[in-house]
PDB file with SEQRES, HELIX, SHEET and CRYST1 records, atoms N, CA, C and O in Angstrom:
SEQRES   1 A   84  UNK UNK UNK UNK UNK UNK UNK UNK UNK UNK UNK UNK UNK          
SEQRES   2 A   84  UNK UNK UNK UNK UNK UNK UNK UNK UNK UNK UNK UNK UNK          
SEQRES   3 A   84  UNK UNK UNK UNK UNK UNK UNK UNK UNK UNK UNK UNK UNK          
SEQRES   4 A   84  UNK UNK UNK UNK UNK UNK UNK UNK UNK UNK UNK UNK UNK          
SEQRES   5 A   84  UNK UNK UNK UNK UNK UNK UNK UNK UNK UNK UNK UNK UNK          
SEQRES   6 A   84  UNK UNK UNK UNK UNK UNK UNK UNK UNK UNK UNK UNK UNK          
SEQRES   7 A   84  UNK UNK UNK UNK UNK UNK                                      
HELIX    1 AA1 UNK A   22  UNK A   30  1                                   9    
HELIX    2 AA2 UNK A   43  UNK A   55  1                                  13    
HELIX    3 AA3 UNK A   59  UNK A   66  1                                   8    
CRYST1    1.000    1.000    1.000  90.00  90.00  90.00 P 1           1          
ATOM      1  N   UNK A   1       7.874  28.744 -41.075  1.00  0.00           N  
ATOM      2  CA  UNK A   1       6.686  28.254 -40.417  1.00  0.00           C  
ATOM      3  C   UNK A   1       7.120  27.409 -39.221  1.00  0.00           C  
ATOM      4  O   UNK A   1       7.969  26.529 -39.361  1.00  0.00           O  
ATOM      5  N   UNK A   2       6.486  27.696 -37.931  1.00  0.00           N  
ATOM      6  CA  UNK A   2       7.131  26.846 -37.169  1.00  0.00           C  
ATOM      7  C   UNK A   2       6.438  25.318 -37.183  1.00  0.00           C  
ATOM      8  O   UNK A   2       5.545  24.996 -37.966  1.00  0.00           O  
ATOM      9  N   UNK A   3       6.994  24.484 -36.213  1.00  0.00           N  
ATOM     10  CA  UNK A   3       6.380  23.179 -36.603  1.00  0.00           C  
ATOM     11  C   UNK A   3       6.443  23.072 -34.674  1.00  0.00           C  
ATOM     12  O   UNK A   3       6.944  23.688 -33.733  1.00  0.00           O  
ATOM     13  N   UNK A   4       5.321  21.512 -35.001  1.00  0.00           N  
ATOM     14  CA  UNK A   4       5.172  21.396 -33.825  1.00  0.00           C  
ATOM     15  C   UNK A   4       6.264  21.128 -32.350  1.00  0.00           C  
ATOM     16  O   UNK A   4       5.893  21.105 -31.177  1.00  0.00           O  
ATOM     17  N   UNK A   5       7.546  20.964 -32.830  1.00  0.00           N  
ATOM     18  CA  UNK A   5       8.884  20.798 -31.533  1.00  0.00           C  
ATOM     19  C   UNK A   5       9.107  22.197 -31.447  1.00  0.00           C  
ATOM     20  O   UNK A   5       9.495  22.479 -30.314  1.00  0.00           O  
ATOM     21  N   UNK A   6       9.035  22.984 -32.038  1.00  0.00           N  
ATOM     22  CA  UNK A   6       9.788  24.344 -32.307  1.00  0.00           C  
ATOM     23  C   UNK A   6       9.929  25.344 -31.047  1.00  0.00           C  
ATOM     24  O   UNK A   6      10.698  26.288 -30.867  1.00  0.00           O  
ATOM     25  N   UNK A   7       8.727  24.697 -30.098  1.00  0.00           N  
ATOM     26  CA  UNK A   7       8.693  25.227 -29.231  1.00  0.00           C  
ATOM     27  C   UNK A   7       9.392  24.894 -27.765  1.00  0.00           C  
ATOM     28  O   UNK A   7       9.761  25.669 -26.882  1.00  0.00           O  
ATOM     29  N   UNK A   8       9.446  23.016 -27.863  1.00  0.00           N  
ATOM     30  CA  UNK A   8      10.345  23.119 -27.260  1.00  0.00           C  
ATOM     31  C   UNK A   8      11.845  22.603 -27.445  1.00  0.00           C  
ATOM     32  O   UNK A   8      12.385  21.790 -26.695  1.00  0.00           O  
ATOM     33  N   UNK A   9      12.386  23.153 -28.468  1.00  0.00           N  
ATOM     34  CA  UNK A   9      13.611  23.309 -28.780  1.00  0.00           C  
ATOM     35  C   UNK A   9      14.174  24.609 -28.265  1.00  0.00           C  
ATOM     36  O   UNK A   9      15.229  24.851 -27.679  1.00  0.00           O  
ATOM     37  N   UNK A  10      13.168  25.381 -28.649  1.00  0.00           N  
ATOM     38  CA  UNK A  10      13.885  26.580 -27.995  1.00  0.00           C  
ATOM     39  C   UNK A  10      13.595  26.941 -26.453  1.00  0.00           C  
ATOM     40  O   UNK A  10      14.112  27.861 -25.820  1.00  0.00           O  
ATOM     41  N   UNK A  11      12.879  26.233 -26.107  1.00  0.00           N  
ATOM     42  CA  UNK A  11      13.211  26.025 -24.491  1.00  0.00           C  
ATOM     43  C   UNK A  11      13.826  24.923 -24.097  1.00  0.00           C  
ATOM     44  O   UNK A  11      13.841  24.621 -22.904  1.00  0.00           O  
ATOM     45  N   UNK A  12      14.436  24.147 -25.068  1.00  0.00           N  
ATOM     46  CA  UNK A  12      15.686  23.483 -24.158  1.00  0.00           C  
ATOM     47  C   UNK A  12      17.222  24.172 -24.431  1.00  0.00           C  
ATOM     48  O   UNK A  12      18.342  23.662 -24.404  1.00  0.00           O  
ATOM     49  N   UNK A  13      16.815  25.402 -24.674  1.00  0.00           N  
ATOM     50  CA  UNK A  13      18.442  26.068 -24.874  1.00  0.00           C  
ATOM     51  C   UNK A  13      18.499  26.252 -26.136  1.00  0.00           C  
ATOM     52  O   UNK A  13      19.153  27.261 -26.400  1.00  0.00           O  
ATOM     53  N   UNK A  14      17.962  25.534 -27.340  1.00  0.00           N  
ATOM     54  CA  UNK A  14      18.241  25.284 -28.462  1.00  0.00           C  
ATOM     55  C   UNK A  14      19.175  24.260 -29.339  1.00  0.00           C  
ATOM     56  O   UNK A  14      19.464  24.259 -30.535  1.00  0.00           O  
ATOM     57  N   UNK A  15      19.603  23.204 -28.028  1.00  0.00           N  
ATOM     58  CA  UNK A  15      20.142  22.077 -28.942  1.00  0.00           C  
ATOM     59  C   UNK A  15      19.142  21.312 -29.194  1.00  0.00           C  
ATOM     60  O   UNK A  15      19.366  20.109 -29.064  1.00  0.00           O  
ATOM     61  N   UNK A  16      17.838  21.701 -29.597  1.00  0.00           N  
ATOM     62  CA  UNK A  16      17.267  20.609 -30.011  1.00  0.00           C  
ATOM     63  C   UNK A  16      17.215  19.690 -31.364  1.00  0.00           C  
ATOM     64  O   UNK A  16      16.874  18.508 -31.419  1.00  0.00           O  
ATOM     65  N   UNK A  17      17.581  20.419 -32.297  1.00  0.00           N  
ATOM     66  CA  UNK A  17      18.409  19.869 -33.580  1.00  0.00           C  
ATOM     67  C   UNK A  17      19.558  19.292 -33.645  1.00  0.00           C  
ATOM     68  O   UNK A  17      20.068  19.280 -34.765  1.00  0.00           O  
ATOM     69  N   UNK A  18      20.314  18.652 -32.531  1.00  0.00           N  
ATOM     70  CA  UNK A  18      21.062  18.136 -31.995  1.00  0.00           C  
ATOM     71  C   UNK A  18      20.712  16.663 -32.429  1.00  0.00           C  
ATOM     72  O   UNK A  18      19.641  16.310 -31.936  1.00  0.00           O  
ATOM     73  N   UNK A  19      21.287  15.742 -33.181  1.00  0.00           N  
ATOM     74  CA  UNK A  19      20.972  14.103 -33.409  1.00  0.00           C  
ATOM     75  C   UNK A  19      21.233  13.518 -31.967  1.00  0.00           C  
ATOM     76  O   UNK A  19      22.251  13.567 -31.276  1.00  0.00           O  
ATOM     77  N   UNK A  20      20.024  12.961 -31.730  1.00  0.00           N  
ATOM     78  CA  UNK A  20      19.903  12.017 -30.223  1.00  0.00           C  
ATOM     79  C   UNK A  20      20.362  11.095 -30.102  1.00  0.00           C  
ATOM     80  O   UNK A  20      20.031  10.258 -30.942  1.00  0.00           O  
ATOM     81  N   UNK A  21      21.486  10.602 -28.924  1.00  0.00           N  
ATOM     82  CA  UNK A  21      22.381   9.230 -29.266  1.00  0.00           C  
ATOM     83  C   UNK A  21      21.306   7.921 -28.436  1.00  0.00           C  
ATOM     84  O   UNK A  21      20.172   7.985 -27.962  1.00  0.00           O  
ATOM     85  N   UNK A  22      22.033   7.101 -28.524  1.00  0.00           N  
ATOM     86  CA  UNK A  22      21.703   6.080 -27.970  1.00  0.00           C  
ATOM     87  C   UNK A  22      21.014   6.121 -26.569  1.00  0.00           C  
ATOM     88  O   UNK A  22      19.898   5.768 -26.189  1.00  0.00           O  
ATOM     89  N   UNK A  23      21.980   6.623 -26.005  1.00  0.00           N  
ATOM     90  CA  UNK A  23      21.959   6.857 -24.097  1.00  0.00           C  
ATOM     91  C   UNK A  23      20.568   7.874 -24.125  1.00  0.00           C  
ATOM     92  O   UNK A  23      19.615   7.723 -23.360  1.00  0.00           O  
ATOM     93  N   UNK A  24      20.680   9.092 -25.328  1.00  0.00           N  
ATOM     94  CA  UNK A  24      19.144   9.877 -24.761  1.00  0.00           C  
ATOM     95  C   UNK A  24      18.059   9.541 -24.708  1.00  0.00           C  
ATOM     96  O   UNK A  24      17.074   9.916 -24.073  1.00  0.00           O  
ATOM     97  N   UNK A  25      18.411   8.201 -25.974  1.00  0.00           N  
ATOM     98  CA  UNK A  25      16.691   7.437 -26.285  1.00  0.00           C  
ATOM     99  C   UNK A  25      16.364   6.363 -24.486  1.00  0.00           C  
ATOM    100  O   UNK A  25      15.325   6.266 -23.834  1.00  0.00           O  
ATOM    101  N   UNK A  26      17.278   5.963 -24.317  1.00  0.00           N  
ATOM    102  CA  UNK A  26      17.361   5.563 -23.257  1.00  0.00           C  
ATOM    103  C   UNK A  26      17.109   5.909 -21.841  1.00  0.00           C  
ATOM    104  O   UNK A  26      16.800   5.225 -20.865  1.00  0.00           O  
ATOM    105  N   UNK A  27      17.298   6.981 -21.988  1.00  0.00           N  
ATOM    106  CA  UNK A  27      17.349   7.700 -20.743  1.00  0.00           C  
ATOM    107  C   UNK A  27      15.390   8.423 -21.054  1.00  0.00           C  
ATOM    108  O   UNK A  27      14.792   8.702 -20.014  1.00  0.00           O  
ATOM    109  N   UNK A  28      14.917   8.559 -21.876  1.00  0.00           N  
ATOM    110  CA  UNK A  28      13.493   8.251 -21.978  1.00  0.00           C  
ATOM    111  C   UNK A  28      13.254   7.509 -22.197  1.00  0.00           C  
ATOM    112  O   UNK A  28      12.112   7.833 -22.524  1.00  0.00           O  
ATOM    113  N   UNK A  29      13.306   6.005 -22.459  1.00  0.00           N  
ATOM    114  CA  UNK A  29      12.694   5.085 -22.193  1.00  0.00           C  
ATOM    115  C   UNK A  29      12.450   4.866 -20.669  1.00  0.00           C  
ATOM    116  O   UNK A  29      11.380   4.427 -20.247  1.00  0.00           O  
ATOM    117  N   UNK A  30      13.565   5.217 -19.816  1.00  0.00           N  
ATOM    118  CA  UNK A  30      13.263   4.706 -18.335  1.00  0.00           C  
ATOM    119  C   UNK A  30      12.360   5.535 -17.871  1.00  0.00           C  
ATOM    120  O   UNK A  30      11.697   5.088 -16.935  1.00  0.00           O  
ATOM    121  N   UNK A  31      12.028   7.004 -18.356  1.00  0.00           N  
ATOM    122  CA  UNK A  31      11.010   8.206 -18.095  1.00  0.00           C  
ATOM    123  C   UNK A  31       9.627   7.609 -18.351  1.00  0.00           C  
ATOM    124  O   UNK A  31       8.566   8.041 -17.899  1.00  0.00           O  
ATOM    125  N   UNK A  32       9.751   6.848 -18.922  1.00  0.00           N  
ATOM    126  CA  UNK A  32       8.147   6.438 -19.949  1.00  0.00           C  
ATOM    127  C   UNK A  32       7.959   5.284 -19.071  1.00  0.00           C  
ATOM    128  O   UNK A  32       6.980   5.367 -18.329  1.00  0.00           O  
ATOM    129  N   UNK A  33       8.746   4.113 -18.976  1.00  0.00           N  
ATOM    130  CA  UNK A  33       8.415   3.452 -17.919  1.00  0.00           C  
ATOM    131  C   UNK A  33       8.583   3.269 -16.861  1.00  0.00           C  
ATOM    132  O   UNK A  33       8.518   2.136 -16.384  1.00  0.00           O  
ATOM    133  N   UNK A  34       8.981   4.838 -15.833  1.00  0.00           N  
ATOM    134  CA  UNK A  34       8.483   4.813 -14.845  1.00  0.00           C  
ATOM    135  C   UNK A  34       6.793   5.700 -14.825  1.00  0.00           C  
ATOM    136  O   UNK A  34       5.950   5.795 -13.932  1.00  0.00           O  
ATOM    137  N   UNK A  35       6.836   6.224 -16.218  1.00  0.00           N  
ATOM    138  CA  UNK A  35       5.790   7.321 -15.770  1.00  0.00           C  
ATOM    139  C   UNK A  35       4.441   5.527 -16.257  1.00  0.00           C  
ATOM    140  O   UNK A  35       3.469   5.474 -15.503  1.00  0.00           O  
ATOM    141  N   UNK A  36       4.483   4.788 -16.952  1.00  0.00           N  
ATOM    142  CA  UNK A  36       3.839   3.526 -16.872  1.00  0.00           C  
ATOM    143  C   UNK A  36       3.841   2.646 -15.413  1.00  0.00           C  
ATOM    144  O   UNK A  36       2.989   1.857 -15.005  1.00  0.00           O  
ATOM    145  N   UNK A  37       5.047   3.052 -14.813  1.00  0.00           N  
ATOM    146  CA  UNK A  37       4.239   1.876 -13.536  1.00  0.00           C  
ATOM    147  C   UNK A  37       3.402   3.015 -12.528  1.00  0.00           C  
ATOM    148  O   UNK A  37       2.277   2.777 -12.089  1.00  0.00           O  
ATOM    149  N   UNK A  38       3.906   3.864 -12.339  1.00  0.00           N  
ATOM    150  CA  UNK A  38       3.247   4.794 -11.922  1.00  0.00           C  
ATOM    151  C   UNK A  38       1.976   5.149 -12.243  1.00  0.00           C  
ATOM    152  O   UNK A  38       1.356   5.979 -11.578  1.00  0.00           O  
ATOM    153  N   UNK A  39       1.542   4.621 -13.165  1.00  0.00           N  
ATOM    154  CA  UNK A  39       0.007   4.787 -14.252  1.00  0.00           C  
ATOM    155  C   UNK A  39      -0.410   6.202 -14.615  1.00  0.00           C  
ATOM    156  O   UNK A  39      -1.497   6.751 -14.436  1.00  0.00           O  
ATOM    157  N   UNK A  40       0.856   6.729 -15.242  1.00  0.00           N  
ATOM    158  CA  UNK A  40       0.160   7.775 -15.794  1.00  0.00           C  
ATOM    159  C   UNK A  40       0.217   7.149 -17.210  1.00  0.00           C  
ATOM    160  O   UNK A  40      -0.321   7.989 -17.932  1.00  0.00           O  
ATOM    161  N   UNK A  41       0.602   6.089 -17.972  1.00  0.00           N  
ATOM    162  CA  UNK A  41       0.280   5.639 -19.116  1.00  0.00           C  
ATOM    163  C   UNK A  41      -0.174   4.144 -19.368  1.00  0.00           C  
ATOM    164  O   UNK A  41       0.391   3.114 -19.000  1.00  0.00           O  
ATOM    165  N   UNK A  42      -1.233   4.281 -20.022  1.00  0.00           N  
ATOM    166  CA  UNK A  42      -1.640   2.662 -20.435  1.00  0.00           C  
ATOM    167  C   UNK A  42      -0.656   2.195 -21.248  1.00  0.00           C  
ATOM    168  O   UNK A  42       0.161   2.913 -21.824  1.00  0.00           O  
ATOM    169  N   UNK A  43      -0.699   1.273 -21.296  1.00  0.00           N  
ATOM    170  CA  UNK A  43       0.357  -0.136 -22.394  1.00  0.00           C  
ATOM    171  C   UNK A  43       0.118   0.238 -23.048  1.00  0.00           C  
ATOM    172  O   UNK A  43       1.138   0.868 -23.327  1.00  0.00           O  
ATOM    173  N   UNK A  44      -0.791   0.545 -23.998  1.00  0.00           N  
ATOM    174  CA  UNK A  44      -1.401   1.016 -25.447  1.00  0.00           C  
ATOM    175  C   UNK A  44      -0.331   2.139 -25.603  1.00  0.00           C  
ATOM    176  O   UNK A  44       0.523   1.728 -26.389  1.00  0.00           O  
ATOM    177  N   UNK A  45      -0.058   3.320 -25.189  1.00  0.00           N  
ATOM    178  CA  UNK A  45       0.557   4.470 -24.861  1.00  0.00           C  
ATOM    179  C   UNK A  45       1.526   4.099 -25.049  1.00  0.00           C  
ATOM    180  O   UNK A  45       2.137   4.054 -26.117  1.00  0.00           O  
ATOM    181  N   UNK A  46       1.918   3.675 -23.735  1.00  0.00           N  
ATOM    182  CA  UNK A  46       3.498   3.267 -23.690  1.00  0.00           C  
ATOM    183  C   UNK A  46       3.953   2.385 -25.088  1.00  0.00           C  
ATOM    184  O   UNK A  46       4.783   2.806 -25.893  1.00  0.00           O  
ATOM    185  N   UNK A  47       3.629   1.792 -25.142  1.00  0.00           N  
ATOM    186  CA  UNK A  47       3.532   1.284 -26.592  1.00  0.00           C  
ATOM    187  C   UNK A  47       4.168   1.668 -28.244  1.00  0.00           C  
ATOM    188  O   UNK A  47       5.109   1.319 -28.957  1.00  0.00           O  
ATOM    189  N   UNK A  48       3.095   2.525 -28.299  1.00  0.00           N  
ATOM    190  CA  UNK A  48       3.081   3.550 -29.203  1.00  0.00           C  
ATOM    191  C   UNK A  48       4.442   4.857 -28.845  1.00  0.00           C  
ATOM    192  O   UNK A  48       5.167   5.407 -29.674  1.00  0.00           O  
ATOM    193  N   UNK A  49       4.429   4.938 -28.203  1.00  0.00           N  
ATOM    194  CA  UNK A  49       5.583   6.320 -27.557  1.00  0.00           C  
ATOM    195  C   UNK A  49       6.886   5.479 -27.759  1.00  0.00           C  
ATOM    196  O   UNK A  49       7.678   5.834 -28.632  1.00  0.00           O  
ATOM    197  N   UNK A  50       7.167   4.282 -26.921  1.00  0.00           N  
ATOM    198  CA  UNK A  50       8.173   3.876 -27.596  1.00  0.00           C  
ATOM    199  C   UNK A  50       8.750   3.382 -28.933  1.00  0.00           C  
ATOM    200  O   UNK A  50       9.970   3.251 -29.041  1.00  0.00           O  
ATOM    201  N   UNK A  51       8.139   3.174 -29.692  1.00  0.00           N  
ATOM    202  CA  UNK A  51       8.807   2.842 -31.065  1.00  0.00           C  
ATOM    203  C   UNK A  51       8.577   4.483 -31.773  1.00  0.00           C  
ATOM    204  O   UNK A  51       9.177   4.741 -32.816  1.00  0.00           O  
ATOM    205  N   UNK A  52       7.582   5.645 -31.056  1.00  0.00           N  
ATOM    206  CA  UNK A  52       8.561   6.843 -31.227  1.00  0.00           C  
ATOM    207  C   UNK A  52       9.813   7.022 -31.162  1.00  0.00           C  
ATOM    208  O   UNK A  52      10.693   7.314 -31.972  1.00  0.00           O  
ATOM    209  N   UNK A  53       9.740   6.713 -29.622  1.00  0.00           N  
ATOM    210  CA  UNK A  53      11.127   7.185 -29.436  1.00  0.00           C  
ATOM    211  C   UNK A  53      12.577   5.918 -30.362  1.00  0.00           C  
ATOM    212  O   UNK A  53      13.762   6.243 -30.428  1.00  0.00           O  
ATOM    213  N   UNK A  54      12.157   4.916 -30.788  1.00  0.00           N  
ATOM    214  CA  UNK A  54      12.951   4.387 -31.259  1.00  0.00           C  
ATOM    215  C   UNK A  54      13.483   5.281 -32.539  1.00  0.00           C  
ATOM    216  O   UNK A  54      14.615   5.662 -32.834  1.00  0.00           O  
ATOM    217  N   UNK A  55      12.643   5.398 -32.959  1.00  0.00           N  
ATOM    218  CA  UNK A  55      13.100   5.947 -34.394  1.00  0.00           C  
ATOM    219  C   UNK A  55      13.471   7.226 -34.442  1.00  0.00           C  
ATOM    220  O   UNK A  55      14.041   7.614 -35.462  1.00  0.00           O  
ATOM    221  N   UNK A  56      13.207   8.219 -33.266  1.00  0.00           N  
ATOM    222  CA  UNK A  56      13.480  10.093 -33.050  1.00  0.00           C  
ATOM    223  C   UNK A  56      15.017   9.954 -33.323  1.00  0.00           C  
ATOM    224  O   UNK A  56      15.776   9.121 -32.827  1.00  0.00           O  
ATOM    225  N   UNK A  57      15.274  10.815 -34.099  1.00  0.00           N  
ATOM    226  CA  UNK A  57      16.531  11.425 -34.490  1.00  0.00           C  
ATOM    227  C   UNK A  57      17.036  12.679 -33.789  1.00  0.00           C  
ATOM    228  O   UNK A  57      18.241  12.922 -33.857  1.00  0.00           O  
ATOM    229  N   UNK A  58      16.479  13.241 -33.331  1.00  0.00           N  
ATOM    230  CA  UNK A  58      16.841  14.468 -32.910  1.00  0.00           C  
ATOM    231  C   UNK A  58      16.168  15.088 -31.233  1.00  0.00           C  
ATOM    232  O   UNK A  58      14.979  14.823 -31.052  1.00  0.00           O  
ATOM    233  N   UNK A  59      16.775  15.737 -30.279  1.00  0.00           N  
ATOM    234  CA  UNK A  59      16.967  16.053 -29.268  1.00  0.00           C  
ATOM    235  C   UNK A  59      15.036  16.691 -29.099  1.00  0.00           C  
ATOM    236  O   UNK A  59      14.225  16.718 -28.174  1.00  0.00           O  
ATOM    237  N   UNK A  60      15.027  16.968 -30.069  1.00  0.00           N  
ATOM    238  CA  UNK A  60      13.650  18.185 -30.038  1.00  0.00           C  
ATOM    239  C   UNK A  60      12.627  17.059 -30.329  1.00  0.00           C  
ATOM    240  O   UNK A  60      11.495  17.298 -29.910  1.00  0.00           O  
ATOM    241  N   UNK A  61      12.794  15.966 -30.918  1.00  0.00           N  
ATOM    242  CA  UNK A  61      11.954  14.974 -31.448  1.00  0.00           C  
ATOM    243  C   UNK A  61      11.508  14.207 -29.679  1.00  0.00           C  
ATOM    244  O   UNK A  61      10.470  14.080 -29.030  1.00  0.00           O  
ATOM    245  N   UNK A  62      12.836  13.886 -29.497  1.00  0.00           N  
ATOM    246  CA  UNK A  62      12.791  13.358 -27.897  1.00  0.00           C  
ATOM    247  C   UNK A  62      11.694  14.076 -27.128  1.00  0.00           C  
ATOM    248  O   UNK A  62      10.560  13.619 -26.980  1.00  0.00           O  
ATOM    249  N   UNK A  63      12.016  14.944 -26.772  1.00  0.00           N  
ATOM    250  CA  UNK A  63      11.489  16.558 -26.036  1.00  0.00           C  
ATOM    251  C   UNK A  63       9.804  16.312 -26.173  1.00  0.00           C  
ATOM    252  O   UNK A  63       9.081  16.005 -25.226  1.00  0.00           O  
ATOM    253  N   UNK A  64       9.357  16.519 -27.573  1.00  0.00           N  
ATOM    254  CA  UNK A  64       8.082  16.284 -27.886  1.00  0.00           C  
ATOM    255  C   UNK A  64       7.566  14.931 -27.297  1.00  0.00           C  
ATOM    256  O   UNK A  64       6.377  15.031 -26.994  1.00  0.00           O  
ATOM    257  N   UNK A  65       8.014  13.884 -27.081  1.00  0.00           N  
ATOM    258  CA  UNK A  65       7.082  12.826 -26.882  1.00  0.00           C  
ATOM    259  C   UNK A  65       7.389  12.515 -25.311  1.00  0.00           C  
ATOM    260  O   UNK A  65       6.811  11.617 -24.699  1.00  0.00           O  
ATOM    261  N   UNK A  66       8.620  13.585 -24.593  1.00  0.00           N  
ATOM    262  CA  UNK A  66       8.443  13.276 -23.545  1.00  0.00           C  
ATOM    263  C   UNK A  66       7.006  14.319 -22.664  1.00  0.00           C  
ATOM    264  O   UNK A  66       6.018  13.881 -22.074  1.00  0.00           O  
ATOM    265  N   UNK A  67       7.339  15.470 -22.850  1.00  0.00           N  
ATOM    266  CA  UNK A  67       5.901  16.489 -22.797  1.00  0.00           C  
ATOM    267  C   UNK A  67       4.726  15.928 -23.035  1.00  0.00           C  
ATOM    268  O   UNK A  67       3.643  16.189 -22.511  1.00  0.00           O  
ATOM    269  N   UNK A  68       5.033  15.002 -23.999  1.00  0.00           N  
ATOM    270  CA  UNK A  68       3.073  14.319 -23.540  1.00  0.00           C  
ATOM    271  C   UNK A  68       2.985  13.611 -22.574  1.00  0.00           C  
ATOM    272  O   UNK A  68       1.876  13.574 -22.043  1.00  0.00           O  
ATOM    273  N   UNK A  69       3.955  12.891 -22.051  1.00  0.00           N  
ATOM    274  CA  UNK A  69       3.440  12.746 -20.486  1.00  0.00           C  
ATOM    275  C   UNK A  69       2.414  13.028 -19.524  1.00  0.00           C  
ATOM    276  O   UNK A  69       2.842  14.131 -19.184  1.00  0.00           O  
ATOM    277  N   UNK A  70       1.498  12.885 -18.906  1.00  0.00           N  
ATOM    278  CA  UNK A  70       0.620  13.279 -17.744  1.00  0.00           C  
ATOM    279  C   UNK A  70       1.514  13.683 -16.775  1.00  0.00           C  
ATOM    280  O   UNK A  70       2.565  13.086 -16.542  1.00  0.00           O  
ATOM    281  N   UNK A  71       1.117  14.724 -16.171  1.00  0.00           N  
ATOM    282  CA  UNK A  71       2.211  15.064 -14.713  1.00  0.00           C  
ATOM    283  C   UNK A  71       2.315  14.180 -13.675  1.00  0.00           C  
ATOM    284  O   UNK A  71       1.452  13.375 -13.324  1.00  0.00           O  
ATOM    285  N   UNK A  72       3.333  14.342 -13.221  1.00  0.00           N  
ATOM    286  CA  UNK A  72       3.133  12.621 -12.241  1.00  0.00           C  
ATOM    287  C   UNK A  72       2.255  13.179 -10.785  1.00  0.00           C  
ATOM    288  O   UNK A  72       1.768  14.284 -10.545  1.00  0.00           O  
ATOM    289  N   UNK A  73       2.285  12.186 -10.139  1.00  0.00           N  
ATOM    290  CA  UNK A  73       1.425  12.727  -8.593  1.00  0.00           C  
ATOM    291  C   UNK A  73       2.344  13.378  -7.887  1.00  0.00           C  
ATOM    292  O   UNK A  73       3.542  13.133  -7.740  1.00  0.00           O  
ATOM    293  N   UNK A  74       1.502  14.452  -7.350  1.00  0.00           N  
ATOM    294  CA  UNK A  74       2.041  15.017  -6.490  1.00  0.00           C  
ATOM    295  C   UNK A  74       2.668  14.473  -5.233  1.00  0.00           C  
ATOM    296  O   UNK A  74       2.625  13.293  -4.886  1.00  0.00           O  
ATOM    297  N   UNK A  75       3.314  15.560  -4.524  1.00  0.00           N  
ATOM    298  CA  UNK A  75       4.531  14.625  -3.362  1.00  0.00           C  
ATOM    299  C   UNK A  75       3.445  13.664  -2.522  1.00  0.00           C  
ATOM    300  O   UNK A  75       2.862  14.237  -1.601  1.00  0.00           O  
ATOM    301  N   UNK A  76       3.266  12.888  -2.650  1.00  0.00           N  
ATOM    302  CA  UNK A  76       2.776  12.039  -1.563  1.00  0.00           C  
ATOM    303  C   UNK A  76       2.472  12.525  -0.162  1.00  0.00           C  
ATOM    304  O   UNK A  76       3.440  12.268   0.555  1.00  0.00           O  
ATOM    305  N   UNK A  77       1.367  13.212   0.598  1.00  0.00           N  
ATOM    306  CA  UNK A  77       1.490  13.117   1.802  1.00  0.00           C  
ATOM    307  C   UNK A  77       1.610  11.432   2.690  1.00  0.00           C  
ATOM    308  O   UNK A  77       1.150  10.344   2.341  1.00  0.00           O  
ATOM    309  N   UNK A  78       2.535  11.867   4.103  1.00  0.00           N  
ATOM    310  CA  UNK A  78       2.557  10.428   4.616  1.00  0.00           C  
ATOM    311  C   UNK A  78       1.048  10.165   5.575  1.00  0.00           C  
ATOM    312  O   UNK A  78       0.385  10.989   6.205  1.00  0.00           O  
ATOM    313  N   UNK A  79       0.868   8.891   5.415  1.00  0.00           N  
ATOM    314  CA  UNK A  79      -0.459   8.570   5.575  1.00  0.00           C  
ATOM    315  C   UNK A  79      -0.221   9.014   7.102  1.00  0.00           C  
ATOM    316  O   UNK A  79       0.853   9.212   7.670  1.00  0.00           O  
ATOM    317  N   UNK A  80      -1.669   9.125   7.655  1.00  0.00           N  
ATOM    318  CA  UNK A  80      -1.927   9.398   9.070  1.00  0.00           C  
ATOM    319  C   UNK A  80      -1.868   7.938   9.928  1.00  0.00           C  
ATOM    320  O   UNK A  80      -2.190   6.821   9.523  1.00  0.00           O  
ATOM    321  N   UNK A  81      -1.383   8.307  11.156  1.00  0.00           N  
ATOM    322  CA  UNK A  81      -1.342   7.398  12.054  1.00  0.00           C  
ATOM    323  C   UNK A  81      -2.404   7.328  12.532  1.00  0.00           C  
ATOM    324  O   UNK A  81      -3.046   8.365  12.364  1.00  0.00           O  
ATOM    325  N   UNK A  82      -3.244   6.074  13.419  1.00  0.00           N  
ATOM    326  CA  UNK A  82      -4.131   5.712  13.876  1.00  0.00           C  
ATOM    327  C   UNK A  82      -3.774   5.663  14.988  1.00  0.00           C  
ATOM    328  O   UNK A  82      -2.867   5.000  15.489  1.00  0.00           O  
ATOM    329  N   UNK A  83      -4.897   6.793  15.697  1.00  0.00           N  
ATOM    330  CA  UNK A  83      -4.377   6.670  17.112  1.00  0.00           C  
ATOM    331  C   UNK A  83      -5.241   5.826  17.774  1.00  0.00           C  
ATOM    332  O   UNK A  83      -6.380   5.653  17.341  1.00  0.00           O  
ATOM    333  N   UNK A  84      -4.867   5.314  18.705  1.00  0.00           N  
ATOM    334  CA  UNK A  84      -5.872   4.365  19.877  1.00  0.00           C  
ATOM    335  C   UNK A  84      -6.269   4.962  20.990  1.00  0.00           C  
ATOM    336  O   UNK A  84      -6.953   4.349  21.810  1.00  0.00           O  
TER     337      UNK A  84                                                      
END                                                                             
């Protein structure tokens, strides 16, 4: 039966059953709070997602709580100049 990572484990190559070290939890934490100053997540969110990610054991566990993310904004156009 598959379960809910299953899917993307096997689109990350398949190490997603891979035990997640230190540095990976880390390296989403800085994902989560940039995608928080950026406001694609409330504190509440961010919140909650991190003491996910504290406790994820595994590469595919990671994976899942980074995908809930909101997509970030698109490229920025540069603002228009004001002409005189």
């Amino acid at each position: 039966m598959a379960g809910r990572g299953d899917e993307v484990v096997s689109a990350a190559g398949g190490y997603g059953y891979l035990r997640a070290s230190d540095a990976d939890r880390d390296r989403v934490i800085d994902a989560l709070q940039v995608a928080f100053m950026q406001g694609r997540l409330a504190k509440g969110e961010l919140d909650t997602v991190l003491g996910r990610v504290l406790v994820a054991r595994t590469h595919a566990e990671l994976a899942v709580l980074i995908a809930g993310i909101p997509a970030g904004p698109s490229a920025a156009q540069p603002p228009k100049s004001a002409r005189v």
